[in-house]
N, C-alpha and C positions, 0 to 999 in steps of 0.2 A: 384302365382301358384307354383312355384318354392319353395317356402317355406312348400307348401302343397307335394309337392314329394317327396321331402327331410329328409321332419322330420314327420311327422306327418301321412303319407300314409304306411309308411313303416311299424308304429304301430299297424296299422289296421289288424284285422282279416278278413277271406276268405267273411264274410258272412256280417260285417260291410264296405268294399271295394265294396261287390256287388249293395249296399242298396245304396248308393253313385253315383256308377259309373255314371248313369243316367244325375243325378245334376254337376257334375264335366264334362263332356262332353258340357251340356250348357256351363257353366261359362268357357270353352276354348275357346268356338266358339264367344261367348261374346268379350271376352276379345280381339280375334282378328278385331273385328270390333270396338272397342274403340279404339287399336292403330292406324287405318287406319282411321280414323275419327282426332284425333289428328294429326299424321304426314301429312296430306292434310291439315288441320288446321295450322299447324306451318308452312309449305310449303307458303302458303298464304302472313302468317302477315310476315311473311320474305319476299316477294316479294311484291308484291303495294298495300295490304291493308292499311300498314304504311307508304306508301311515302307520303312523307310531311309531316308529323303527329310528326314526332321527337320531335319536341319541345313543345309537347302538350302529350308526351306520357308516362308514368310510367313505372319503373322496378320493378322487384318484386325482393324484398329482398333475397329468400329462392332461386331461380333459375338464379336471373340476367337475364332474359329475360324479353324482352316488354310483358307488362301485362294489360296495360288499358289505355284508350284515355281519357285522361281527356277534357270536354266538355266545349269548350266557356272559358278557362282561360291557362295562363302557368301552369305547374306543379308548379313553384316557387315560383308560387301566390299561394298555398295551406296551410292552415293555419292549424297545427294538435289543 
């Protein structure tokens, strides 16, 4: 959204901004209900979703955070 204020809103004419506005008012209210969905989510697997799970559970390359419980084996036993 950030990127739509910045550069690309500011382009816009009176009557192309109006035709919008509508769509852009969802997609904020959207958007705040995906972060609060995530951040109670990360709250979680940071707190007891993962306990015990450590050694059965995957990082993900691109964020370093816990990303998947691999099921019934070590992660170490994974054969790519």
């Amino acid at each position: 959204m950030r990127f739509l204020d910045t550069e690309l809103l500011p382009k816009l004419g009176p009557d192309e901004l109006a035709s919008i506005h509508p769509d852009l008012e969802i997609a904020r209210a959207r958007l705040t209900d995906i972060k609060s969905f995530v951040r109670q989510r990360m709250n979680r697997l940071r707190g007891n979703d993962l306990a015990g799970l450590e050694h059965r559970t995957a990082c993900c390359n691109e964020c370093l955070q816990d990303a998947l419980v691999v099921g019934g084996q070590d992660v170490g036993d994974v054969v790519d």
